[in-house]
Phi, psi and omega in degrees: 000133176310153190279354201268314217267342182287311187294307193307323190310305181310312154334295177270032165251296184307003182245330175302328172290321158320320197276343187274335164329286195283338166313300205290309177321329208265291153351279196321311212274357180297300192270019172265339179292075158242153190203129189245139174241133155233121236253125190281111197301343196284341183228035165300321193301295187299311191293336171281311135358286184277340183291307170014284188227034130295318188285343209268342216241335196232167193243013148330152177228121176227126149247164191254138162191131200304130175201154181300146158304310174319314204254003124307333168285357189257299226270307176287355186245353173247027159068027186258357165214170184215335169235165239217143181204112194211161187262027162213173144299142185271137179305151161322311159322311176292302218264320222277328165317335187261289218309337193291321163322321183083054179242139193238105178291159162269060233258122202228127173265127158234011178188182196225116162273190183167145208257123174281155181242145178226171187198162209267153201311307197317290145032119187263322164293130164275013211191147186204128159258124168008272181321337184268350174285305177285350183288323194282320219270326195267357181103033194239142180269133198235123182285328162315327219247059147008292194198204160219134177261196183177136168272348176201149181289341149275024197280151175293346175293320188266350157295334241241258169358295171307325194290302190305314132329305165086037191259140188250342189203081195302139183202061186235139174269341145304005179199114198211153165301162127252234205238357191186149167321310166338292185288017192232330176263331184280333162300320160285207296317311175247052173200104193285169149105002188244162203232107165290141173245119205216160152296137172323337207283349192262000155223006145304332185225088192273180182257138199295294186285023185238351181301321112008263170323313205255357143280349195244032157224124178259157155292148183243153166289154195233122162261143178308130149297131191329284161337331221228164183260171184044075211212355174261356195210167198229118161265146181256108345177033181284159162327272197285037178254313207287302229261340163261011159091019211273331197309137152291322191250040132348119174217206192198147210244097165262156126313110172252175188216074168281020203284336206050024164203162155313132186203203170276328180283353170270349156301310187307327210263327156336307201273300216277339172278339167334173130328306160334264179313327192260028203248303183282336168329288189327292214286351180274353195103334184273141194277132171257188238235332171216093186289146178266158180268168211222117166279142175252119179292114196247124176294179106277324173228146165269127183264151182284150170230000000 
């Protein structure tokens, strides 16, 4: 073989390889753009949503996946995860593992939530005061109250509650779990006198086979405990009740971040805080955290045509 025709034979084998190299890296750094969330299942509807047309927009791969607060606070404390979607912060205790670390969290608000009380339709009351919840919660007996339903015993709700209470240990044969939001609205709808407690989001954006349930449950209006602002009037968990402080059980939606760096999960959490993102909030029912504003323009005259 000619010295000319040997070197080029070489040449385009060195270059293929090179190029079979860089495929496969490129092919490696595609599937390291991955990102796992775990996710406090009471506002899983709205976060399905935004991975929705996130995914729709970017060729990243985040997965979302429903998990109990309890059973989030586990998944950060055994370093089996780092990013997170929860309704508080995590305490100094809870965080001193990362801090110990030099890990600097990434705390993203992205939506104003709330924990709704529902009742089977029938219900004669449309209104609840707090104080007979948490009065129910120390163990006093309340003639309104049959029982309290809760969806799961690690759930952020029933913690949510227990906090508002200043209860350290539910401890009632009248106030007991199931497994899920579902399971917590199909039970009232066929049990008057009990009073469920689910995330708002779940009867905002209910599941197609659950519509059936969530007309035969109404949401109740809540009064504020005396001791507390806005005690003088009963609100209901509407978007603007969320977004101006009036709901007593209001809370806020976070994004955490333990990566200690920049990634995809702080794009992902960028895009929900986003314009974008804070849209789909609105359109889920939960008041989101930055509206954008529309300006208007004030004539002084009209013009005749």
């Amino acid at each position: 073989m000619p010295k000319y025709l040997r070197f080029l034979f070489y040449s385009f084998g060195f270059i293929m390889t090179i190029f079979f190299i860089d495929s496969c890296a490129d092919k490696k750094k595609k599937e390291d753009q991955t990102a796992t969330f775990y996710v406090d299942e009471t506002v899983m509807p709205m976060m399905d949503d935004q991975l929705a047309v996130f995914q729709s927009e970017r060729t990243e791969k985040i997965n979302l996946v429903p998990k109990t607060e309890g059973a989030i606070l586990d998944l950060l404390k055994n370093d089996t995860t780092k990013l997170v979607v929860m309704s508080r912060v995590l305490s100094k205790s809870e965080e001193k593992r990362f801090t110990d670390k030099g890990i600097v969290p990434r705390i993203t608000q992205i939506a104003i939530d709330g924990v709704a009380l529902i009742a089977n339709n029938k219900a004669k009351d449309s209104v609840i005061d707090l104080q007979n919840v948490i009065d129910f919660m120390n163990g006093k007996p309340v003639a309104s109250i049959k029982g309290l339903v809760f969806d799961n015993a690690n759930s952020s709700t029933i913690d949510f509650l227990s906090r508002k209470a200043s209860v350290t240990k539910v401890d009632s044969k009248n106030i007991f779990a199931l497994k899920s939001n579902n399971d917590v609205i199909k039970y009232i709808s066929e049990n008057e006198g009990y009073i469920g407690v689910i995330g708002v989001n779940w009867m905002t954006q209910p599941m197609p086979d659950m519509l059936n349930s969530t007309t035969n449950v109404k949401v109740l209006a809540v009064k504020n405990v005396k001791s507390e602002p806005n005690s003088s009037a009963y609100y209901k968990p509407s978007q603007t009740n969320l977004a101006e402080g009036l709901y007593p059980l209001t809370r806020k939606i976070y994004m955490l971040n333990y990566e200690g760096s920049v990634g995809l999960g702080m794009g992902f959490a960028t895009f929900v805080a986003g314009d974008v993102g804070q849209r789909i909030v609105l359109k889920s029912g939960l008041a989101p955290v930055r509206l954008a504003l529309r300006e208007v323009k004030v004539r002084k005259d009209i013009e005749n045509k």
